[in-house]
C-alpha positions in Angstrom: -5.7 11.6 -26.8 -2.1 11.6 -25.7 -0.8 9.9 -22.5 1.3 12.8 -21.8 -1.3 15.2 -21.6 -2.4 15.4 -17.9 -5.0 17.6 -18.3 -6.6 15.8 -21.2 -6.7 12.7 -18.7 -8.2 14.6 -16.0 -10.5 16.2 -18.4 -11.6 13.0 -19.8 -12.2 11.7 -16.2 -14.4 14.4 -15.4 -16.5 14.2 -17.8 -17.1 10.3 -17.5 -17.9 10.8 -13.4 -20.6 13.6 -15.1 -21.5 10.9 -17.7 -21.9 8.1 -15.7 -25.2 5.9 -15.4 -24.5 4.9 -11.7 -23.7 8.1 -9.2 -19.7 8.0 -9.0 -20.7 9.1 -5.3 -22.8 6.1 -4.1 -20.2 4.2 -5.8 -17.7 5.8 -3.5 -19.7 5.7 -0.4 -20.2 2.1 -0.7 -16.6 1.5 -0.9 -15.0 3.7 1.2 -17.7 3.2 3.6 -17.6 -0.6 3.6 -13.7 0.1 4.1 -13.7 2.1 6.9 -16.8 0.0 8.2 -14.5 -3.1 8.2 -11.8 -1.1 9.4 -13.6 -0.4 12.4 -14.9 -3.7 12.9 -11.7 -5.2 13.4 -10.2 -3.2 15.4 -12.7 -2.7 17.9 -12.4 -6.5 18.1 -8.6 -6.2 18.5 -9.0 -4.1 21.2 -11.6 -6.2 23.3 -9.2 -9.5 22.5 -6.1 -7.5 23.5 -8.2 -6.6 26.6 -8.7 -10.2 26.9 -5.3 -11.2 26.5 -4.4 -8.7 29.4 -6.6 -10.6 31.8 -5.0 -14.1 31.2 -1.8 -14.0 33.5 0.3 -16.6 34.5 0.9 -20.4 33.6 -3.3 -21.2 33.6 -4.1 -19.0 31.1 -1.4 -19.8 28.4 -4.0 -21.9 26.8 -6.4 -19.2 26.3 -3.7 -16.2 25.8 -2.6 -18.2 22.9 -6.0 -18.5 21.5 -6.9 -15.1 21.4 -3.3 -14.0 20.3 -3.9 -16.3 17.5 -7.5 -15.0 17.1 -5.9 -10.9 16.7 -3.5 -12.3 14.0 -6.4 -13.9 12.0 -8.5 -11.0 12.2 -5.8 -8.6 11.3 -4.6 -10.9 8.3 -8.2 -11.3 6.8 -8.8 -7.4 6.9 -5.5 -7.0 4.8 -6.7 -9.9 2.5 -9.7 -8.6 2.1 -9.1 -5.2 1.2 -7.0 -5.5 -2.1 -9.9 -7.7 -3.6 -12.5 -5.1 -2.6 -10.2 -2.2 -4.3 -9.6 -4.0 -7.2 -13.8 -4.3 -7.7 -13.4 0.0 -7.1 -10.8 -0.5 -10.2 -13.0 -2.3 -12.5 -16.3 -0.1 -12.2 -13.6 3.1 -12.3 -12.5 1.2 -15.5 -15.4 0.7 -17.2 -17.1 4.3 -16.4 -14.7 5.7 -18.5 -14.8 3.2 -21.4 -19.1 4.0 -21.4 -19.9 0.7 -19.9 -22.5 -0.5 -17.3 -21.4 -0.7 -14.0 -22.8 -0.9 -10.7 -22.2 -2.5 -6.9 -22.4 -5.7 -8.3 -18.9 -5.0 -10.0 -17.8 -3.9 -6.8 -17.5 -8.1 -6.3 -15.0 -8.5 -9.7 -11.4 -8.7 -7.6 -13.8 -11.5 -5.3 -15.6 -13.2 -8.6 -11.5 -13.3 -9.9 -9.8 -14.4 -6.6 -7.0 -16.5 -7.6 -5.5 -14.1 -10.2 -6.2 -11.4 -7.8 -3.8 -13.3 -5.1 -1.4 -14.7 -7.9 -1.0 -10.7 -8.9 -0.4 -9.3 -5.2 2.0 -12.9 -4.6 4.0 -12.1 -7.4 4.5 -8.2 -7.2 5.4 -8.4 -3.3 7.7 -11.7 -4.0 9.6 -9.0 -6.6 9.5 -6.0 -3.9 10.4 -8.7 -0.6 13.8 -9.8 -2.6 14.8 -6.7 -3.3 14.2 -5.1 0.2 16.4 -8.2 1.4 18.9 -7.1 -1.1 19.0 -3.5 -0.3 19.2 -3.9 3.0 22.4 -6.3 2.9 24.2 -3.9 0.7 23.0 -1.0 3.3 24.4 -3.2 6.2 27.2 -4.0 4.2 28.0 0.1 3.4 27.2 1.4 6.4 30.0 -1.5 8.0 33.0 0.0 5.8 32.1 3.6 6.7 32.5 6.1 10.1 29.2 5.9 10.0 29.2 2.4 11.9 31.5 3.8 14.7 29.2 5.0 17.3 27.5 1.8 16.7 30.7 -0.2 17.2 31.4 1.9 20.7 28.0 0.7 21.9 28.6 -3.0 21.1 32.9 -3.4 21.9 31.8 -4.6 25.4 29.9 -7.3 24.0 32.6 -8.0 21.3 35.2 -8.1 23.8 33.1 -10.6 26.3 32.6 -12.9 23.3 36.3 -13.0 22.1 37.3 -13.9 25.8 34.2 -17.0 25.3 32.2 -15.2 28.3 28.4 -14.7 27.4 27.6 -10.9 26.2 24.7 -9.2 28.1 22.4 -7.8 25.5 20.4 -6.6 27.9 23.2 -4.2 29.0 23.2 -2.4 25.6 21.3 1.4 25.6 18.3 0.1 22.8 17.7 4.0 22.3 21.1 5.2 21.6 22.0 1.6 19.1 18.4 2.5 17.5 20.4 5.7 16.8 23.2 5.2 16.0 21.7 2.4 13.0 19.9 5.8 12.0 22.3 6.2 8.9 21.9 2.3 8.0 18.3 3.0 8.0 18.9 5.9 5.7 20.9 4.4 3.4 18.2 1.3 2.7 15.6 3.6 2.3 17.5 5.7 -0.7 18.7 2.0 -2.0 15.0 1.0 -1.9 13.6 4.1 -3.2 15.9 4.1 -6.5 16.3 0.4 -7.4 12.2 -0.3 -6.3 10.8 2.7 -7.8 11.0 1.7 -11.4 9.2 -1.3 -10.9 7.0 -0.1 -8.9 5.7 1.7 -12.0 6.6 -0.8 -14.4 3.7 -3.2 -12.1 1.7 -0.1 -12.1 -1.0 -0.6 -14.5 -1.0 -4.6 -13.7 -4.4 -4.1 -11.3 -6.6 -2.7 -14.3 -5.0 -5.1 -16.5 -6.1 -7.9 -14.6 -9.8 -6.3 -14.3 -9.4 -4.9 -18.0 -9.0 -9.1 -19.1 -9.3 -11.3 -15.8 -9.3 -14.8 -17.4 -5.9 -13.8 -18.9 -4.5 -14.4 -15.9 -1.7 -12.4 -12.9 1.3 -12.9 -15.2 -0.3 -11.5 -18.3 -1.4 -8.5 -16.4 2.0 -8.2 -15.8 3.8 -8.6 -18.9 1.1 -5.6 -20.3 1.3 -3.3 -17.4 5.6 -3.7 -18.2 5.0 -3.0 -22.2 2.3 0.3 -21.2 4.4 1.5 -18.8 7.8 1.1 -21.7 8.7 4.8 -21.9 5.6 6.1 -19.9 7.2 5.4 -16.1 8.2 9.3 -16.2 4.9 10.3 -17.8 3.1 8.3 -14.6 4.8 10.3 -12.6 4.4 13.2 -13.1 0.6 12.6 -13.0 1.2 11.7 -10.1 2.6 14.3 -9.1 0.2 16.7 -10.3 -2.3 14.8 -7.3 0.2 15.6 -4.8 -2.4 17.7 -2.9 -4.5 14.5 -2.9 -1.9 12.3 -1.6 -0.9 14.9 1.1 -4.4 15.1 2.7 -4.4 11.3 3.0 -1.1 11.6 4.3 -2.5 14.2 6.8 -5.9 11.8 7.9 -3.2 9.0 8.6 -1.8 11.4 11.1 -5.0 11.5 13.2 -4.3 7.8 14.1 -0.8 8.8 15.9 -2.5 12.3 16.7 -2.6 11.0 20.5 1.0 10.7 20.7 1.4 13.8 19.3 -0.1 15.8 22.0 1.5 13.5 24.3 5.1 14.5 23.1 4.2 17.7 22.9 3.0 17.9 26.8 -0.8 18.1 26.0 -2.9 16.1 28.7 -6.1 15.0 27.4 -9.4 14.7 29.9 -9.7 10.8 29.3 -7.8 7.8 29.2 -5.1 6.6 26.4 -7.2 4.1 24.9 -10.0 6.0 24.8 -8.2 8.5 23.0 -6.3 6.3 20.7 -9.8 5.4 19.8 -11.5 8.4 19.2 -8.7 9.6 16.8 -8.9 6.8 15.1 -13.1 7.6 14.4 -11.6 10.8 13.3 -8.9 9.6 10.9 -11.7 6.6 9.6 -13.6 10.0 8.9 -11.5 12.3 7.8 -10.7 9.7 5.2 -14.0 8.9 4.5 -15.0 12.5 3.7 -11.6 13.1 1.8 -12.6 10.1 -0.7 -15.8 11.6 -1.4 -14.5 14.6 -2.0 -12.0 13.6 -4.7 -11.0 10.1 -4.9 -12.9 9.4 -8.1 -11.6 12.7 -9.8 -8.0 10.9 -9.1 -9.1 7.4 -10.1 -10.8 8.2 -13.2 -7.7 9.9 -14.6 -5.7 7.0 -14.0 -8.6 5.3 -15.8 -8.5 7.4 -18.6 -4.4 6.9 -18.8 -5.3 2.6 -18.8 -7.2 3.2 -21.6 -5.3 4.7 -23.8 -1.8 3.0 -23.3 -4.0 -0.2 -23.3 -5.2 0.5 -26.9 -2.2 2.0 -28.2 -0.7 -1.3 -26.9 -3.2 -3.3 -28.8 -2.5 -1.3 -32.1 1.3 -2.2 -32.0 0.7 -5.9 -31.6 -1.6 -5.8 -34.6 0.9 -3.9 -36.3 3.8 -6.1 -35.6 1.8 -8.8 -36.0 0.8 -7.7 -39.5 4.5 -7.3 -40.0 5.4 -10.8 -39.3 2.8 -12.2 -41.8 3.8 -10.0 -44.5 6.8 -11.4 -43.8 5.7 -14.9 -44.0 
């Protein structure tokens, strides 16, 4: 089977979802289920420590404000720890489904069983994506300074300029916030195309690393790496346009995210809703933890499975040119 033919993959997955030993849809609920679940979880919490934090005014309750700010910042950063571990175990069972193997909840656990090379792996790629965000946006600061662009921006701030040439303090506070945010629209724009183009070919060179690492876990984060850079070697297009061919998939997820803000929405556009803000923010939040729940089922796995599928084979055409080349070298020997 060829990398480059989509519909092969898609085929392939299909039939190993029909194929499977264990239900492809429990498998699903349990994860998207638990997700959401957790999902919930903490931010119900957030809310009642936020509501907490509301109700410790002045210099007394600085002791206890700081606590439960401290206590939203945990919770928050051990959902988003959490999370990539529990996808990863989603990775593995999607993995070996399509290879004919036995799978089950239990797998679910790998990214957790693996939890140092899962963290290594996730440290590394956003170490790569963090420098080179700081990067682009220098160079987009640096661009939009030596064009027009940076003019209205300039206007805003001369007052300020001015007071600090002549050693008197500037007044930040004076400065409009909306229009500056504006007028650093075109900085904005010109970080995200910088990002887009210089990120976006290693975001698929990285792309296969997570079912490397499940694929051989005691090989270790860099390893995964180093394979997921030779797969992808002439097949970063190819990925692509597979994923492309899932746009709709990617637009409906798009479109459940959109019930979290959806309370904004109808506020901008002059809706009044019959209850509260944070009763609303709530209950579109339900719906969006739904809505994605239901779009998961749906077709999640059909996705998943043809990524899968494409592992596979670039994994074991990989494996045949290191034999080769290795047979090579000891002819040559």
């Amino acid at each position: 089977m060829d990398f480059r033919d989509r519909r092969s993959l898609k085929e392939a997955g299909e039939r190993a979802l029909q194929q499977s030993a264990y239900d492809p849809n429990r498998l699903m609920l349990l994860y998207a289920g638990a997700t959401a679940a957790v999902m919930l979880v903490v931010t119900v919490l957030n809310f009642l420590l936020q509501q907490q934090i509301a109700g410790t005014g002045g210099l007394s309750g600085m002791g206890l404000r700081a606590a439960l700010e401290t206590g939203v910042q945990v919770l928050q950063m051990g959902c988003n720890l959490v999370l990539p571990f529990w996808t990863l175990g989603y990775l593995a069972c999607m993995l070996r489904m399509v290879r004919g193997q036995d799978f089950g909840p239990g797998t679910m656990l790998e990214g957790f069983r693996h939890f140092g090379s899962v963290l290594w792996l996730n440290l590394y790629r956003g170490f790569y994506f963090m420098m080179l965000a700081l990067m682009c946006l220098y160079m987009s600061m640096v661009i939009f300074e030596m064009t027009p662009l940076a003019q209205p921006m300039m206007d805003l701030m001369a007052p300020q300029m001015e007071a600090i040439e002549s050693g008197a303090a500037a007044d930040l506070s004076a400065v409009d916030t909306g229009a500056l945010f504006v007028a650093m629209l075109p900085m904005f724009g010109i970080f995200v195309v910088m990002f887009v183009l210089l990120a976006g070919p290693y975001f698929y060179r990285f792309r296969m690393a997570d079912y490397a690492l499940m694929d051989n876990p005691a090989a270790g984060a860099r390893l995964a790496l180093q394979r997921s850079t030779l797969m992808m070697k002439g097949n970063r297009v190819e990925l692509l346009k597979l994923d492309l061919s899932f746009w709709w998939f990617y637009l409906l997820d798009l479109l459940t995210l959109g019930l979290c803000y959806l309370d904004l929405i109808l506020a901008l556009a002059g809706v009044a809703l019959p209850i509260s803000a944070d009763a609303a923010w709530f209950v579109f939040y339900v719906l969006y933890l739904a809505a994605q729940l239901a779009l998961y089922l749906w077709a999640r796995n059909r996705v998943e499975s043809a990524y899968a599928v494409g592992y596979d084979i670039l994994s074991q055409d990989l494996d045949r040119r290191i034999q080769e080349l290795q047979e090579q070298m000891n002819q040559q020997q």
